[in-house]
C-alpha positions in Angstrom: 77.2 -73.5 -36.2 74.9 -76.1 -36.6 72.3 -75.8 -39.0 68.9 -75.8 -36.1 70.6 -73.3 -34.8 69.6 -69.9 -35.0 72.3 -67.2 -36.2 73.3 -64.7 -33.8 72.2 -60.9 -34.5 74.2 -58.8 -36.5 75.5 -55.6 -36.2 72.3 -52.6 -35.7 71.8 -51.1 -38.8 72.8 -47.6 -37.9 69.5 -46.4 -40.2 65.6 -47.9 -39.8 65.3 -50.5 -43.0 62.1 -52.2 -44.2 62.0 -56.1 -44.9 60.2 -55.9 -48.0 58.8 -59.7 -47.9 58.8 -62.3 -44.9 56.4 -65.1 -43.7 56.4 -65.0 -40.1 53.8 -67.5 -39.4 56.2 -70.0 -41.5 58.1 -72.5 -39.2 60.2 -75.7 -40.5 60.3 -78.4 -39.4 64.1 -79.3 -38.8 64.9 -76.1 -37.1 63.6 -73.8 -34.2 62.4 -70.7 -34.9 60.6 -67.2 -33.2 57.2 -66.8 -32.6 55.8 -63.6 -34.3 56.3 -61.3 -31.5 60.0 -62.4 -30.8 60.5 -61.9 -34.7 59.4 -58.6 -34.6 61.1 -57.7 -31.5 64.6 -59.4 -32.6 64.0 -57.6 -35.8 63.6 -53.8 -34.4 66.7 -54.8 -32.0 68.8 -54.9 -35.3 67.4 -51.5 -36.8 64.5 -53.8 -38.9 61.4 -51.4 -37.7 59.0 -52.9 -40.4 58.0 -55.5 -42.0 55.7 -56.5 -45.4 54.0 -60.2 -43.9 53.1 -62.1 -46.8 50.2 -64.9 -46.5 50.3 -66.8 -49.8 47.5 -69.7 -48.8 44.1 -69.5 -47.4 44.7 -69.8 -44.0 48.5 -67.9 -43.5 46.5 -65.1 -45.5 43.8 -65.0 -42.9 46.5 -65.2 -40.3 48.3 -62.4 -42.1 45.6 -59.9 -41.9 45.6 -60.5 -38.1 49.2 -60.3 -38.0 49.0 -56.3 -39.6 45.7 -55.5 -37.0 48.3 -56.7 -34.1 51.4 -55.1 -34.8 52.1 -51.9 -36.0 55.4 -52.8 -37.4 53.5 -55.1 -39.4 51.7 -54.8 -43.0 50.4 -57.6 -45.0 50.0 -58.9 -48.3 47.6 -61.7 -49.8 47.8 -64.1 -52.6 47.3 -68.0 -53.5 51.5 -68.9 -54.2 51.8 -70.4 -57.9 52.4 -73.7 -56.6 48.8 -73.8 -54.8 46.5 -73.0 -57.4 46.9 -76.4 -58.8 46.6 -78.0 -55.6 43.7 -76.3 -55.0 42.2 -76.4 -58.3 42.8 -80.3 -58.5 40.5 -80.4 -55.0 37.4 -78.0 -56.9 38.5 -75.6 -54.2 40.4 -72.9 -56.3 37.3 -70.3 -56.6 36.0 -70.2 -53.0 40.0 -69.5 -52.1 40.0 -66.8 -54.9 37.2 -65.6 -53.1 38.6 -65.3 -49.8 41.6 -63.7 -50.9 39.6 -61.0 -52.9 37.7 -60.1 -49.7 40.9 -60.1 -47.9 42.6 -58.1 -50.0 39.8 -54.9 -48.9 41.4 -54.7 -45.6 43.3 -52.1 -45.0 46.0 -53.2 -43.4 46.4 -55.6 -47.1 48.4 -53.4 -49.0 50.3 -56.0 -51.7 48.7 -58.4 -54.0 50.9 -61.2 -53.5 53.2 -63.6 -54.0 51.7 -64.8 -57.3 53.5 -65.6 -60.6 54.6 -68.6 -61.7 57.1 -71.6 -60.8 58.3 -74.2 -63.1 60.8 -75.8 -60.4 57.8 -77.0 -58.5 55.0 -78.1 -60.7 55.6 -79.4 -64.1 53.9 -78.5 -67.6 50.5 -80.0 -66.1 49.8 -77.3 -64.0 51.2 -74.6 -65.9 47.9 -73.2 -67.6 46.3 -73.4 -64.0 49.3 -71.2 -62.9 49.1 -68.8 -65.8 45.1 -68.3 -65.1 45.9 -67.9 -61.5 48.6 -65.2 -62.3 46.3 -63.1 -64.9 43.5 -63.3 -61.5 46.1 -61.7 -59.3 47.1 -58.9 -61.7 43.6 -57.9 -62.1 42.7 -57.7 -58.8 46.1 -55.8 -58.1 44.9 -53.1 -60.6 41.3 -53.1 -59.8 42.6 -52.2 -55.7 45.6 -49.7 -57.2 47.6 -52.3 -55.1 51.2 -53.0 -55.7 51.9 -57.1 -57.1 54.6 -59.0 -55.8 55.7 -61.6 -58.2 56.9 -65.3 -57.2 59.3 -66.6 -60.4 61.4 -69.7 -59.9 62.5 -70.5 -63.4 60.3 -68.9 -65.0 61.3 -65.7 -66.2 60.8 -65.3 -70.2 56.6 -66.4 -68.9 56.4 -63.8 -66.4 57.6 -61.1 -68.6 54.9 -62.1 -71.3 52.1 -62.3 -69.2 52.6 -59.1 -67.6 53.0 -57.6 -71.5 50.1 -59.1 -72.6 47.8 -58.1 -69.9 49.3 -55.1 -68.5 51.5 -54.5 -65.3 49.8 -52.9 -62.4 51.0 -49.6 -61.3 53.7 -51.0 -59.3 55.0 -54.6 -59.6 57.7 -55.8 -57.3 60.3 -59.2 -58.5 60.1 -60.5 -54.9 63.7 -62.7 -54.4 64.7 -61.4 -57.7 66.7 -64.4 -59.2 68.0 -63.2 -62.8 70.8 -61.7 -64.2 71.8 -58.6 -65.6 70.0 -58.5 -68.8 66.4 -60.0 -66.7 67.3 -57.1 -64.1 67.4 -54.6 -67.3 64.0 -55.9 -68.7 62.8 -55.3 -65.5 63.9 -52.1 -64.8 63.0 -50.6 -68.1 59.3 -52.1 -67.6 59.4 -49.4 -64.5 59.0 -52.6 -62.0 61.1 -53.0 -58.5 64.0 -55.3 -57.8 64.0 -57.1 -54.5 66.9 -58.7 -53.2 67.0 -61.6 -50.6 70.1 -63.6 -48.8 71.0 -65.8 -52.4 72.8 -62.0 -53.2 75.2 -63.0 -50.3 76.1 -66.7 -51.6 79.8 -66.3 -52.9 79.2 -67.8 -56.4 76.2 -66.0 -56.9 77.8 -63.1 -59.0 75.2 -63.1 -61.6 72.7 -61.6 -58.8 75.7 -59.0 -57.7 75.6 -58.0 -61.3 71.8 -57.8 -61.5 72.0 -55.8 -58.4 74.7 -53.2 -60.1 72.4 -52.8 -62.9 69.2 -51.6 -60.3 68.7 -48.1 -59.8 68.8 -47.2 -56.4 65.0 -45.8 -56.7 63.5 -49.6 -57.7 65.4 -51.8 -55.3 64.4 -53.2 -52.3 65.6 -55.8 -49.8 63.9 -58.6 -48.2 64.4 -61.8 -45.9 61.8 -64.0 -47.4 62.2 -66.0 -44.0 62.3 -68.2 -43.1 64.1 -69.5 -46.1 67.1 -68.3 -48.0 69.4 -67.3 -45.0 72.7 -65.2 -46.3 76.0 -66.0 -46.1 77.3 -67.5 -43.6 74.3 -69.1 -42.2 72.8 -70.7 -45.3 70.5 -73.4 -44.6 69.8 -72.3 -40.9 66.4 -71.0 -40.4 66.2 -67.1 -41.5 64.4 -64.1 -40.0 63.6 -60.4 -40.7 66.5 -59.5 -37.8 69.4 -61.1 -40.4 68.2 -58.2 -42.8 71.6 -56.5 -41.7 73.6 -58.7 -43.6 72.0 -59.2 -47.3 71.8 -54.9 -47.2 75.3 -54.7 -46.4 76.3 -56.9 -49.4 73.6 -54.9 -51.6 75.0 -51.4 -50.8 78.5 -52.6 -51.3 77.6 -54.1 -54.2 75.5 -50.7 -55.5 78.2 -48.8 -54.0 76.9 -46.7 -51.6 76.5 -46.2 -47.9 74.5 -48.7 -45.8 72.4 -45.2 -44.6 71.8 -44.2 -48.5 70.6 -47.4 -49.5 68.5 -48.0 -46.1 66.7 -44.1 -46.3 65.8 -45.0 -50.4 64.9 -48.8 -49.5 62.5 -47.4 -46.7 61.3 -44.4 -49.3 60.3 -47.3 -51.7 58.5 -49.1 -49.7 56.0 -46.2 -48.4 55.8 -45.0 -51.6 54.5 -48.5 -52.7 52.5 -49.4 -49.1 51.7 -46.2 -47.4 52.5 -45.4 -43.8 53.0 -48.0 -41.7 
């Protein structure tokens, strides 16, 4: 199949599962991809009845909000990603979009602080204190709202660990696209904070995040697309969406060894404990 393709539907899930993070407004540019409501609909179609829409920029935050008033299936969350506080701080623009996202995050259809955290891949040493003073924003307003944070961390991991220890987790922090092993699943865990695995759990030399997955309790995992990036196995590289969630919870309960139903009714448990009803 070639790669501006989009991958065919899986099997239904035989159980109702939540994608726990996914950009639907995102499109790229070598590929086609859905428009919001064909997401959604091509989702349910597959057993994925809600989603968590994460706007992690100004304007896909704004759009995000909208997204959650529109569609039931649809909850958002609001951040500025790690990789645009410098940008943003570099144009004098970084406290007016702190101060959108604060205001957004009072809606209640906002129910995550995020993605923040920080990414060394992206932006080298330079912008690393902006990232850090970005990241410490976030967790504050995350506990001041009794919101759940989800953490962006691309190389990064030993940093996000010692921020959050210095300053305190909020109540419930969630490793979106968890990328450690075993031991960084452990430290984790035993911080109390939730695991969420995306398609690179699928890729068939990725058995470092099969063993991190092995080492998550069943109670602080959860499963996400992050589309339209990081399509599973087979389809890497194609353009991903919240109906290919089959796949990567397939792998994850085989890898956690249990039923697909067990691990969709606790991955659906999760998330309303940690965003309310839909």
């Amino acid at each position: 199949m070639a790669r501006s393709e989009l991958p065919p539907r899986p099997d239904p899930l035989p159980i109702a599962l939540v994608d726990n993070h996914t950009h639907l407004d995102s499109v790229r540019s070598d590929a086609p991809g859905l428009e919001v409501s064909e997401a959604i609909a091509a989702a349910a179609a597959v057993g994925v009845d809600r989603v968590v829409q994460i706007g992690c920029e100004v304007e896909s935050a704004r759009s995000s909000v909208v997204m959650a008033h529109t569609h039931p299936q649809v909850l958002a969350g609001v951040a500025l990603h790690p990789n645009e506080a410098p940008r943003l701080a570099a144009l004098g623009e970084l406290d007016a979009a702190y101060a959108v996202i604060g205001a957004l995050a009072l809606d209640p259809r906002v129910r995550t602080v995020g993605e923040t955290g920080l990414d060394y891949y992206r932006t080298g040493p330079e912008g690393r204190e902006i990232q850090h003073d970005a990241f410490r924003w976030h967790i504050a307003l995350a506990k001041e709202l009794d919101l759940p944070l989800q953490i962006h961390d691309r190389d990064a991991h030993e940093d996000v660990l010692a921020v959050l220890d210095e300053v305190g987790a909020p109540r419930h922090t969630v490793m979106h696209c968890f990328s450690g092993d075993a031991r960084f699943a452990r430290a984790c865990v035993e911080r109390g904070f939730f695991l969420s695995y995306a398609g690179p759990v699928t890729f068939k030399n990725n058995h470092a995040l099969r063993d991190a997955v092995a080492v998550t309790p069943l109670e602080q995992l959860l499963i996400e697309t992050d589309a339209p990036y990081l399509t599973p196995h087979p389809w890497r590289g194609a353009v991903n969406s919240s109906y290919l969630l089959p796949v990567t919870a397939r792998v994850v309960a085989g890898v956690a060894g249990v039923s697909v139903v067990e691990l969709a009714q606790e991955v659906s448990a999760t998330a309303e404990r940690l965003y309310g009803p839909w």
